[in-house]
C-alpha positions in Angstrom: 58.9 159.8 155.0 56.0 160.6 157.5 53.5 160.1 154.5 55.3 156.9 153.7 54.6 155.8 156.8 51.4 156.7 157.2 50.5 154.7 153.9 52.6 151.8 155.1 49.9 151.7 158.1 46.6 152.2 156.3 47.5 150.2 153.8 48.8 147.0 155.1 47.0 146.5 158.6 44.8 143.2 157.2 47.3 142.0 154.4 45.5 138.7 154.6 42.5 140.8 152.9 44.8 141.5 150.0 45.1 137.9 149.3 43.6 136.0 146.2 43.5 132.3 146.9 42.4 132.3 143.9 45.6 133.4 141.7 46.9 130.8 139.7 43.7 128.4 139.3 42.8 129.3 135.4 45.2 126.8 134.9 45.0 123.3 132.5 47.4 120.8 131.9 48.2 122.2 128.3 48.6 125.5 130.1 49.3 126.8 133.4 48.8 129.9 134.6 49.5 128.8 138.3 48.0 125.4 138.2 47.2 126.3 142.0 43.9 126.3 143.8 42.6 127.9 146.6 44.0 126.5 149.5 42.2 127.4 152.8 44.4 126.5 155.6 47.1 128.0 158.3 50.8 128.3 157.5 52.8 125.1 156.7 49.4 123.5 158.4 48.7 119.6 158.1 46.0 119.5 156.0 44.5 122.5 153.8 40.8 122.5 151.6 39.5 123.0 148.9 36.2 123.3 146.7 36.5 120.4 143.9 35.5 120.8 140.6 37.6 118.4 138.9 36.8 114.9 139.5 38.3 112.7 142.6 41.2 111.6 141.6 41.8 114.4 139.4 44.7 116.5 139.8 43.2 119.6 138.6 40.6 119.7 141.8 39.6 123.3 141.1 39.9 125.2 138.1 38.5 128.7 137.8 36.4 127.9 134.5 34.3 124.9 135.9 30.4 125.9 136.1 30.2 123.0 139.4 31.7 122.0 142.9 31.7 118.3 143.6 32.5 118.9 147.3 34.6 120.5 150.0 38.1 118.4 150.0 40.8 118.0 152.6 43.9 117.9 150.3 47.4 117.8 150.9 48.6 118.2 147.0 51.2 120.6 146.6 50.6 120.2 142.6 48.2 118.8 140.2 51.1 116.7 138.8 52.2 115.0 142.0 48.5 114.5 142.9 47.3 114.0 146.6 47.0 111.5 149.2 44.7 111.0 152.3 42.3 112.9 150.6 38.5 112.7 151.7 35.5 115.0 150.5 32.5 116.9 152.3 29.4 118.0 150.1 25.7 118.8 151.4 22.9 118.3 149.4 19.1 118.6 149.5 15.9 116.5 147.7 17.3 113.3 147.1 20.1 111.2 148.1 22.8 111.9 145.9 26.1 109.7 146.6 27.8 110.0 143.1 29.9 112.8 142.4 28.4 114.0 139.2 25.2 113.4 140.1 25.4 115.9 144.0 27.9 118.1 142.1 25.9 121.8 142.3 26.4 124.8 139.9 28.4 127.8 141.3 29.5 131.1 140.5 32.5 133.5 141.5 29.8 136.3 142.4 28.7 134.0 145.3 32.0 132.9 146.0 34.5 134.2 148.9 38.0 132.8 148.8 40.3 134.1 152.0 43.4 132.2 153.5 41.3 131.7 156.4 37.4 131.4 155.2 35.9 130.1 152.3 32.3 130.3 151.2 30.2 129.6 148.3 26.6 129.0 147.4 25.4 125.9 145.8 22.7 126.9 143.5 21.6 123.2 143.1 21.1 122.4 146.3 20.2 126.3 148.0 22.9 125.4 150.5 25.7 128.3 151.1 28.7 126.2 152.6 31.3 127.9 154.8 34.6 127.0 155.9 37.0 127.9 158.7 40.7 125.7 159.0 43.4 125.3 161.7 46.5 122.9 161.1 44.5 119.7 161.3 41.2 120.4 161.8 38.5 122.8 160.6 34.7 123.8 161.1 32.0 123.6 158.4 28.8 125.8 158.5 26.0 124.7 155.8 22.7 127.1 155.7 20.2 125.1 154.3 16.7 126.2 152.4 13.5 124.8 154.1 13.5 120.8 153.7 12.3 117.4 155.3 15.6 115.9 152.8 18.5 117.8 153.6 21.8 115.7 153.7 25.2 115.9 154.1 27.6 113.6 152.1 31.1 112.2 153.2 33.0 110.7 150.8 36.5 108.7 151.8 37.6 108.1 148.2 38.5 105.0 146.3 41.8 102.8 146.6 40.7 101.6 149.6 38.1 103.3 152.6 36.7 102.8 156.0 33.7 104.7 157.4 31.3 104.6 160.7 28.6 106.4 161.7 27.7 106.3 165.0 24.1 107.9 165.4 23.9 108.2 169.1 26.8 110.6 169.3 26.1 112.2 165.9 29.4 111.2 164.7 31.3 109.7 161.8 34.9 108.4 161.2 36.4 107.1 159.1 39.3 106.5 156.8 41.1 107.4 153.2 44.1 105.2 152.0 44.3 106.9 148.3 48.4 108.2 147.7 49.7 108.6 144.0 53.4 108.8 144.7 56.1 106.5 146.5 55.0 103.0 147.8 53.9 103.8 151.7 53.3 101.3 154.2 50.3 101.2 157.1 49.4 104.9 155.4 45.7 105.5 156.4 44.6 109.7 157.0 42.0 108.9 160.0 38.9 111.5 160.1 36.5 111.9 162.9 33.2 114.4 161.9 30.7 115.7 164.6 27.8 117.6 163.5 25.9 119.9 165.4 22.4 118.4 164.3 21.1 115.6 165.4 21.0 112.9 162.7 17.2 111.4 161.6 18.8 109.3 158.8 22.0 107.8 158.4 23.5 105.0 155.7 26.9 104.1 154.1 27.1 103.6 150.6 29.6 101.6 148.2 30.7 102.6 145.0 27.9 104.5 143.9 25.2 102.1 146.0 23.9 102.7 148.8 24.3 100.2 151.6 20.9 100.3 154.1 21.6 97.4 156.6 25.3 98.8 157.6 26.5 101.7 159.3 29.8 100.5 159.2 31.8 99.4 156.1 35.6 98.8 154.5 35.8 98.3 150.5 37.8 100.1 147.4 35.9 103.2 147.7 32.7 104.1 150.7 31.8 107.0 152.1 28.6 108.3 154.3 25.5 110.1 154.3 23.2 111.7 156.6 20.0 113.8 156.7 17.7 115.5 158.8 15.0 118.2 158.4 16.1 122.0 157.9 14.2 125.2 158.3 15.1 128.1 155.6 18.0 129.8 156.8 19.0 126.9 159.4 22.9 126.5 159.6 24.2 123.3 160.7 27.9 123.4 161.5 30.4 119.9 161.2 33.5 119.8 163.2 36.7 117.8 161.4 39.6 116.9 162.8 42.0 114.1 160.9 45.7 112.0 162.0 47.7 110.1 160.2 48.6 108.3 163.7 45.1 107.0 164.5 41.5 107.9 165.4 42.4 108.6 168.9 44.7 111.2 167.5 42.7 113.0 165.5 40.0 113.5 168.3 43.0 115.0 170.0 43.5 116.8 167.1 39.8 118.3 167.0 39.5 118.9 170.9 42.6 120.6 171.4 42.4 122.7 168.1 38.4 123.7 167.9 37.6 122.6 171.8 34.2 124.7 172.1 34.9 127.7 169.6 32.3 128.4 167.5 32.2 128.9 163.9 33.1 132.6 164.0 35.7 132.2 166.2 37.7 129.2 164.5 37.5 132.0 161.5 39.1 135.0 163.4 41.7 132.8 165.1 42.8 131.9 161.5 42.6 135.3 160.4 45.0 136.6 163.6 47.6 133.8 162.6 47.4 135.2 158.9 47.6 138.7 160.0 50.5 137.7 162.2 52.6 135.4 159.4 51.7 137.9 156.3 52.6 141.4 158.4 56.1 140.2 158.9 56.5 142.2 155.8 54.8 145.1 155.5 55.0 147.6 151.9 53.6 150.5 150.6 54.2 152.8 148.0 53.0 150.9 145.3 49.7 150.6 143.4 46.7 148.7 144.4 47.7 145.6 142.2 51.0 145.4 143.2 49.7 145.3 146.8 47.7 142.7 146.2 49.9 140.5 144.5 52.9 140.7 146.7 50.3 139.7 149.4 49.2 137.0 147.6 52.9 135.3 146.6 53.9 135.8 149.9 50.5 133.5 151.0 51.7 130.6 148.3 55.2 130.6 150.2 53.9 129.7 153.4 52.4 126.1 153.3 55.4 124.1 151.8 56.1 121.4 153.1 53.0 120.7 155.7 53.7 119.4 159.1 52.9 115.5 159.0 53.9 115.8 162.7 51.2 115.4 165.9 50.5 116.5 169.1 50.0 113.0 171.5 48.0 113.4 174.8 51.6 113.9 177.2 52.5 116.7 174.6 55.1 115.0 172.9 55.5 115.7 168.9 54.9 112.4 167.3 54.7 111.0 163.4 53.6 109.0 161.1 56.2 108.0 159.0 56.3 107.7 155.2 59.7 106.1 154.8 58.7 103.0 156.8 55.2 103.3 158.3 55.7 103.5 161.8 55.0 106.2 164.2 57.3 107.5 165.7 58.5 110.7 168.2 60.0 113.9 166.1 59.1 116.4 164.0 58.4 115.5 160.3 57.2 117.4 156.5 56.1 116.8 153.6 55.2 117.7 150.3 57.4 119.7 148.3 60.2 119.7 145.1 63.5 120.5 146.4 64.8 121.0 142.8 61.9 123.9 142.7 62.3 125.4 145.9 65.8 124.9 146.9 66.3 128.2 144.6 64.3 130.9 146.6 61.5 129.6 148.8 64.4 127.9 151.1 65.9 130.9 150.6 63.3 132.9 152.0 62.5 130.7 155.2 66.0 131.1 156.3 65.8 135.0 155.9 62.2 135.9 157.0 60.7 132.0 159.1 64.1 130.6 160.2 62.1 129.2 163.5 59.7 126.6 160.8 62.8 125.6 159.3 64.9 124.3 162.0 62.0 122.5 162.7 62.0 121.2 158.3 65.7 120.2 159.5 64.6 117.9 162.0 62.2 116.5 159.6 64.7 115.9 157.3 67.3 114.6 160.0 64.3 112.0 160.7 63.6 111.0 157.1 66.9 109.5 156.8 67.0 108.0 160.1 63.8 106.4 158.8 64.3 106.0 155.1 68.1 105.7 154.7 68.1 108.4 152.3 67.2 112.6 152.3 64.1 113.4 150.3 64.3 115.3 146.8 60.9 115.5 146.8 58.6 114.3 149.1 55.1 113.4 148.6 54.7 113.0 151.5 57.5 110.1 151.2 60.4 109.5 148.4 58.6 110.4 144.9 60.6 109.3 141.8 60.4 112.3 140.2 62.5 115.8 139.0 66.4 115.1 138.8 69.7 116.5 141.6 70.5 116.1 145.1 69.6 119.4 146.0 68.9 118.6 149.5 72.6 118.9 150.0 71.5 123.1 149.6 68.8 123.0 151.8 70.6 121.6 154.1 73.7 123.4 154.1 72.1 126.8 153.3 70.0 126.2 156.9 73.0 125.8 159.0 75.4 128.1 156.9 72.9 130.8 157.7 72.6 130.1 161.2 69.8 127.2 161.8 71.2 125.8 165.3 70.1 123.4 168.1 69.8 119.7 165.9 72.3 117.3 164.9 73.9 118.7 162.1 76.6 116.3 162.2 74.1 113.6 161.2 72.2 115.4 157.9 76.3 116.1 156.7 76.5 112.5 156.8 73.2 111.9 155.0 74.7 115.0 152.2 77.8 112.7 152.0 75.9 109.2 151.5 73.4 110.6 149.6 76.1 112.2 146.9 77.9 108.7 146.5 74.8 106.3 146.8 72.1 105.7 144.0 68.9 105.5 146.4 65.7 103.2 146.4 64.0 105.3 143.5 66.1 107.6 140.6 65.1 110.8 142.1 66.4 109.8 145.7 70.5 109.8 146.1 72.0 110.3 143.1 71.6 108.5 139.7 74.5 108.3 137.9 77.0 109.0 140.9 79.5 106.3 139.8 79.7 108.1 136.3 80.1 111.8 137.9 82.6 110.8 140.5 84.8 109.3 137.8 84.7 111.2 134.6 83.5 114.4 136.4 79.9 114.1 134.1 77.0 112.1 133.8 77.4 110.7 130.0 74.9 111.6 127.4 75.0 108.0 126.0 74.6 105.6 128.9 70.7 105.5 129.4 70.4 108.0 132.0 68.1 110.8 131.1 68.8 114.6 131.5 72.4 114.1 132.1 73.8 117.4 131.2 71.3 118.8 133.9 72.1 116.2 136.8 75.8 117.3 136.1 75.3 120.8 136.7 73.1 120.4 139.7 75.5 117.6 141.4 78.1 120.7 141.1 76.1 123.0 142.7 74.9 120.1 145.1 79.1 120.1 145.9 79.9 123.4 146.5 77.2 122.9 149.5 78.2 120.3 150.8 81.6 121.9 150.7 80.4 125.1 152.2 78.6 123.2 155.0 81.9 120.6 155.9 84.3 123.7 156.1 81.5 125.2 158.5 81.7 122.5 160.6 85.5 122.1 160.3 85.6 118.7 158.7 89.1 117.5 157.6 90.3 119.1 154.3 91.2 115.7 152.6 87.6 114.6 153.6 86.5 118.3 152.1 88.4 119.3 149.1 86.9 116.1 146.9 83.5 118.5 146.9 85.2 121.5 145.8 87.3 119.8 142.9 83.8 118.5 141.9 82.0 121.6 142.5 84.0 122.3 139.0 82.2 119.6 136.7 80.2 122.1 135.4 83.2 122.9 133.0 83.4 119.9 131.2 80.1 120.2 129.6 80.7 123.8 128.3 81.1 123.5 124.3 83.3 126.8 123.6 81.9 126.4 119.7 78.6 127.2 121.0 79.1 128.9 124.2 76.4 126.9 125.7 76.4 123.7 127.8 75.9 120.3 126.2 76.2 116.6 126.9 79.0 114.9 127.1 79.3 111.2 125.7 81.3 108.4 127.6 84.0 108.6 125.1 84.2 112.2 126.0 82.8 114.0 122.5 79.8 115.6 122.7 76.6 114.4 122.0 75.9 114.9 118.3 73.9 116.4 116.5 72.8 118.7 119.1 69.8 121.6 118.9 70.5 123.8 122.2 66.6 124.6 121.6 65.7 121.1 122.2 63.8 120.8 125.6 64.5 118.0 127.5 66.6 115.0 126.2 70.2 116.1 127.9 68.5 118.8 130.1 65.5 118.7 132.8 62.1 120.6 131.3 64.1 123.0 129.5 67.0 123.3 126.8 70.7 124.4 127.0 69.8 127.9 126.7 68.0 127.9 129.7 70.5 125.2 131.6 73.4 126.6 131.0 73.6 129.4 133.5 73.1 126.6 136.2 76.0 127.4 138.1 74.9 129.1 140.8 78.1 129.2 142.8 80.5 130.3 140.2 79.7 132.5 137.2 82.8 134.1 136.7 84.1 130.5 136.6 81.1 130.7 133.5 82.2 134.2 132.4 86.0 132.8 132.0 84.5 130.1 129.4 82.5 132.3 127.9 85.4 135.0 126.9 84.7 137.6 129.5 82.3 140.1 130.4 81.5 141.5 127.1 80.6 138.3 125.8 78.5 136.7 128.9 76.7 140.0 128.3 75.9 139.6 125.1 74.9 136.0 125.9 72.4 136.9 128.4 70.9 139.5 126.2 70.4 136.7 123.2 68.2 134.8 125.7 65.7 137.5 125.1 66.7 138.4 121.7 66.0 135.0 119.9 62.8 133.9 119.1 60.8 131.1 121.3 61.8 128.6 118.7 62.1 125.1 120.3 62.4 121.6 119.5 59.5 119.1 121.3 60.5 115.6 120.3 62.2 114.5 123.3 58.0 114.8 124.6 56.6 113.9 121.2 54.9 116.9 122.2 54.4 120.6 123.3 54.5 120.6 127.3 53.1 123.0 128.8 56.6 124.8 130.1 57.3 125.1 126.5 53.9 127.0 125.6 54.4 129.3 128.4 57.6 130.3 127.2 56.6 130.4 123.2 53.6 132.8 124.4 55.6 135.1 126.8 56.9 137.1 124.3 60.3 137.4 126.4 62.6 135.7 123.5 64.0 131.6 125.0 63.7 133.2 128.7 61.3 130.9 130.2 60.0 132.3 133.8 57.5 129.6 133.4 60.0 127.0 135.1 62.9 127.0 137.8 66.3 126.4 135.9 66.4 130.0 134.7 64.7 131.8 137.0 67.7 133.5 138.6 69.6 134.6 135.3 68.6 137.8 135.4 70.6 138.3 138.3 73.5 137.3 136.6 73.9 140.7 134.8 75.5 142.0 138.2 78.7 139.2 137.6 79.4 141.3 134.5 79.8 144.9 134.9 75.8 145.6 133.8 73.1 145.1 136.6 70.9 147.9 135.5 70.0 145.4 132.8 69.4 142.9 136.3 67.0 146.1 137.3 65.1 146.1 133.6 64.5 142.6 133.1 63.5 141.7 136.4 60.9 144.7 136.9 59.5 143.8 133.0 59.0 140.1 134.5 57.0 141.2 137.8 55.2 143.8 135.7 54.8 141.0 133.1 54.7 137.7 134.6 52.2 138.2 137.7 49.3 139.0 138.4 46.7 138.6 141.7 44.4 137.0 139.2 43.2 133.9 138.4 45.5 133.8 135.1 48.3 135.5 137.4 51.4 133.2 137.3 53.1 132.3 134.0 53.6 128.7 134.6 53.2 126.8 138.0 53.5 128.2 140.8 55.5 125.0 142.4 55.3 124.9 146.3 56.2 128.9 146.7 59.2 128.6 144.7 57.9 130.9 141.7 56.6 133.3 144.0 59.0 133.3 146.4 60.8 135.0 143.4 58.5 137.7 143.2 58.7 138.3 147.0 62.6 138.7 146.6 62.7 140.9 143.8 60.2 143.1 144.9 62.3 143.4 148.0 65.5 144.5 145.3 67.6 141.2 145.8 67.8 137.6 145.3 69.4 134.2 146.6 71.3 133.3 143.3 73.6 131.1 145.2 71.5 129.8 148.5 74.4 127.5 149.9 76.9 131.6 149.9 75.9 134.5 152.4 75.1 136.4 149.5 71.8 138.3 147.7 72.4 139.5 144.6 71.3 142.6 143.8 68.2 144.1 141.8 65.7 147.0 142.4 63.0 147.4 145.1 59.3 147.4 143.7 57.8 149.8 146.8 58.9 153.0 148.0 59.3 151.5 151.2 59.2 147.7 152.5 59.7 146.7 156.3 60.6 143.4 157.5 60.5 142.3 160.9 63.0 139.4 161.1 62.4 136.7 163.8 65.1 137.8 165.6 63.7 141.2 166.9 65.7 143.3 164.3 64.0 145.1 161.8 65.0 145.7 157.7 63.8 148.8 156.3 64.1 149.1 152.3 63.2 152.7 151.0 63.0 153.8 147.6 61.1 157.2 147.7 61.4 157.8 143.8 60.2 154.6 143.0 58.0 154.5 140.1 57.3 152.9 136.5 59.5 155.0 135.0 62.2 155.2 138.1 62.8 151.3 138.2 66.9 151.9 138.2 69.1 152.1 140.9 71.2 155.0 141.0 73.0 155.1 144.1 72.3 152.7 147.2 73.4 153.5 151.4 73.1 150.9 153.7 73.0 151.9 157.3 73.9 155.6 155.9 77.0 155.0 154.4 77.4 154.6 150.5 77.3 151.4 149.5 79.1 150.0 145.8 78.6 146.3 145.5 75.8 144.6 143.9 75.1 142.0 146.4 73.8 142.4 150.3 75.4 140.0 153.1 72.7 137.5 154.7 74.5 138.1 157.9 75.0 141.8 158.1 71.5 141.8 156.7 70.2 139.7 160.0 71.7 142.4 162.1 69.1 145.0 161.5 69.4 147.6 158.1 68.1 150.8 156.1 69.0 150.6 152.9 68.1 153.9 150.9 67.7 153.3 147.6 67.5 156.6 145.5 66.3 155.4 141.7 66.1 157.1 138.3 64.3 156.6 135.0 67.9 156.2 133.6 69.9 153.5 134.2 73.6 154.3 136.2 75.9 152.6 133.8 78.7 153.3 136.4 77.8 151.5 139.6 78.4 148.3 139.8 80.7 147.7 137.1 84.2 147.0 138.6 85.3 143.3 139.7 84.9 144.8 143.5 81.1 145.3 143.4 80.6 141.5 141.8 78.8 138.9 143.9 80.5 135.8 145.0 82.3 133.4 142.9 84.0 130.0 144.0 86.7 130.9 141.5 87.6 134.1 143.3 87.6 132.1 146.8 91.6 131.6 148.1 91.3 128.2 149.9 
């Protein structure tokens, strides 16, 4: 144990240096392998940057295969599909003034490039000009050395779809403004920016478009921006401080004074590597090889910026926002910028067990967006964006204050759960579409024009069973109550017992004919029944009763890796990209690439076999990820996909959030330490742990033997050792008896 612990201390004093920003960008929209870029920031901080090699506008603003970086972007896109907003670029250049973005773009290459959570720099071969990049939470410090040059210039850019910039020469400062969003329809939305540099400015114009404009240092159009020069030595470095509000200009000086003040570049950088040393070392691991480190480190860095604080800091100190529901500021904490039919599986899952402190605070966000907007986000972008399918704020919710989130009105967000399961809202994805239909016949209907019907059913079950779960928490009536439970049971009447699998259900109730359960899409969300149909998260053996039992779940699980990655397409008129990245996995119809089956192979441990839980999910993180640029298997999605990895390397996973429950797998590590917010400590040890030894053979918690195959949230939050001892063969006795299974509502006596 003593050499354990001496490795857990070499090896994981700077885990922020085991990061790769990186992982996750050789990504395209035919194929991801992430579809991430390197985000340079602080943990759930405002903005984050980012070198762009894509174009503006593009989604895809950095992919590891592009030969050039356009400039230096403050983004706020949690995916290339949802696309940004209040985005504005940085970019120096040298010789001649060069406004348009192809034309000051600059070759690069990964051998001069350094990518940390905290620092970024690169040199731009083009121009001679190494840029550098420190962030806090809404502001950050640039440093450009520049070659010897009477033309050296820096370019702002504040993006099309509407722009503002200044420059103001006598205090060598610009500001400006970026109005560009993609999703929702926001109101007064302007991302304020205010620039000092640290050289004194000899030149100074705006430009338009791609002209420049010489008789105005001040202009408002579709799409302006800035530049400036001066003369450089070799070697000189010239250093911008940004800061940036969505409130106002006055705000974001705020922003800059109170979060650079006078620190110089060098310190901005070690302040951000402290708060990364700080979040990351929360867990610490050893025991495991070099690869594993690193890629453990860097999952657990893409779980910790989703959503971003939207809220400010005003001059008295109070916590202030802009609001993207209806376009006022106002007082209160709000986020944005995440899916919660991605993340309400594990990443939620994993705030409430390891940064329960940021999520009260996504609570009150939350409580404010329906104050503000009438309706709880599904996913917010940074307001309502009509996209993805459920009501699955109803477990994000729930699973907050069933596992002990405290000290905001809670009686208030149950009453936005309730109207938001019985109301359609302003866009598809907000509310629930097709309410009227599920309330009455207990299904959406295949045949009555709303799309993925058989997956809104399931996920409105789920959705239930929370809400349920959170108004017997708070002691709500049982008449008001039980109408949730009763629904939490829908899931049953799209099971087709001569297929085994789920399937829609027409109006008429027949099912929809013909029907291909490896057709993605059509009655299901970016997947096919095979992959839907162990969507019910809160009762599987209600699913292993209309299966036939045990035996034959079992079998059914083990034909999702069996069959081949056959599919169907024409719902698309296309392959998507999910559906490559299953076909090419070589892992049979399971399809890690994307959330709706991600926690099946927990689902073993409902059915008398989790050593197969043990195989499968050790074969996915051997499989599946990597701390390379290629290193996810599909998109990473706002932590959710890695936030899988960090709970099954830690041996269990949330497959019910909205229960008390972690189902049980295998640890990755000999030994993993967390250090809950709470004071108390978890200590997971697995001292034979190895690629051969990746089954459990016995398990203590606390010392005493312990036979189930799930660990309790709360006794969990009370401090634990859990000894793990693990064998190259699997133990095809534990865990097999109806006592060790995890929670199922139909086991519950109400």
């Amino acid at each position: 144990m003593f050499l354990i612990s001496s490795q857990l201390r070499a090896q994981i004093a700077e885990p922020e240096e085991l990061v790769n920003p990186l992982m996750g960008t050789l990504s395209k929209v035919s194929l991801s392998n992430g579809n991430t870029y390197p985000a340079i920031g602080l943990p759930w901080g405002m903005n984050l940057w980012s070198p762009q090699t894509g174009k503006m506008g593009d989604g895809w603003m950095y992919t590891y295969d592009a030969d050039k970086i356009r400039g230096f972007k403050q983004t706020h896109q949690p995916s290339p599909w949802m696309n940004d907003y209040g985005q504005f670029a940085i970019m120096p250049t040298v010789g001649k003034i060069k406004i348009n973005q192809d034309e000051r773009a600059s070759w690069f290459s990964h051998k001069s490039e350094v990518a940390k959570p905290y620092y970024y720099s690169v040199y731009l071969a083009d121009a001679d000009v190494t840029t550098e990049l420190a962030p806090t939470e809404r502001a950050a410090i640039f440093q450009f050395t520049f070659p010897e040059s009477d033309s050296s210039f820096i370019v702002i850019d504040a993006i099309d779809k509407g722009s503002y910039v200044k420059v103001i020469p006598e205090e060598n400062k610009i500001i400006g403004y970026s109005t560009r969003y993609r999703r929702g329809n926001l109101t007064n939305f302007k991302n304020y920016f205010v620039i000092y540099l640290s050289k004194k400015m000899t030149m100074a114009h705006t430009w338009r478009g791609s002209v420049l404009v010489k008789d105005s240092l001040e202009i408002a159009a579709n799409h302006v921006g800035a530049v400036v020069g001066f003369k450089t030595t070799r070697g000189e470095q010239v250093q911008l401080r940004v800061a940036s509000s969505f409130i106002s200009f006055e705000q974001a000086e705020l922003n800059l004074q109170r979060e650079l003040g006078k620190d110089d570049f060098e310190t901005v950088k070690e302040k951000g590597k402290g708060i990364w040393n700080k979040t990351l070392g929360k867990i610490q691991v050893a025991g495991g090889s070099d690869a594993q480190l690193r890629t453990f480190y860097s999952c657990l860095y893409r779980t910790l910026f989703f959503p971003q604080k939207l809220y400010e800091i005003d001059a008295g100190g109070k916590i202030m926002h802009y609001s993207p529901y209806n376009g006022k500021i106002l007082p209160g904490y709000m986020f944005g910028g995440t899916g919660f039919w991605d993340t309400f599986r594990a990443l939620y899952p994993f705030l409430n067990l390891m940064y329960p402190s940021i999520n009260k605070e996504m609570q009150e966000g939350l409580l404010n967006a329906y104050l503000e907007g009438g309706f709880l986000p599904e996913w917010s972008s940074p307001g309502y964006a009509d996209i993805m399918i459920g009501n699955n704020s109803a477990s994000v919710v729930a699973e907050a204050y069933l596992k002990g989130a405290r000290g905001y009105d809670i009686e208030k967000l149950y009453e936005a759960l309730i109207h938001g399961a019985n109301h359609e809202g302003p866009v598809s994805a907000v509310g629930r579409k097709g309410f009227q239909y599920y309330n009455d016949l207990g299904y959406v209907p295949y045949d009555v024009k709303i799309n993925e019907n058989a997956a809104r059913t399931l996920e409105y079950a789920y959705d239930d069973f929370a809400i349920y779960q959170l108004g017997k928490a708070l002691n709500k009536p049982k008449a008001e109550i039980e109408v949730y439970a009763q629904r939490s049971m829908n899931y049953k009447n799209l099971f087709d017992k001569q297929t085994g699998l789920m399937r829609g259900k027409n109006k008429d109730g027949s099912f929809q004919s013909p029907f291909n359960p490896f057709k993605w899409g059509d009655a299901f969300t970016e997947g096919n029944s095979w992959h839907y149909t162990w969507s019910v998260f809160h009762d599987v053996q209600g699913l292993i009763n209309l299966m036939g039992g045990e035996q034959a779940f079992v079998s059914k699980l083990d034909s999702v890796f069996t069959l081949p990655p056959i599919f169907d397409d024409t719902y698309y008129g296309g392959v998507i990209h999910e559906i490559r990245e299953m076909q090419i996995a070589n892992m049979g119809q399971y399809a890690h690439g994307n959330q709706p089956i991600q926690h099946m192979i927990y689902l073993y441990n409902y059915a008398g076999a989790p050593w197969k839980t043990q195989y499968w999910a050790r074969e996915t993180m051997n499989r599946m990820y990597a701390a390379t640029p290629d290193g996810y298997c599909g998109d990473e999605d706002n932590g959710q996909t890695s936030a899988w990895y960090i709970f099954s390397a830690l041996g269990f996973y949330p497959v019910c959030p909205a229960s008390d429950q972690y189902v049980l797998g295998a640890p990755l590590f000999k030994q993993v330490s967390l250090s809950l917010e709470n004071g108390n400590r978890i200590v997971i040890n697995a001292k034979e742990n190895s690629a051969q030894n990746k089954f459990v053979d016995a398990l203590t918690v606390n010392g005493k033997t312990y036979t189930k195959n799930w660990l309790s949230h709360t006794e969990l939050m009370k401090g634990a050792v859990l000894n793990f001892s693990m064998s190259a063969k699997p133990n095809m006795k534990r865990g097999t008896t109806a006592e060790a299974y995890p929670y199922s509502f139909s086991n519950e006596k109400r």
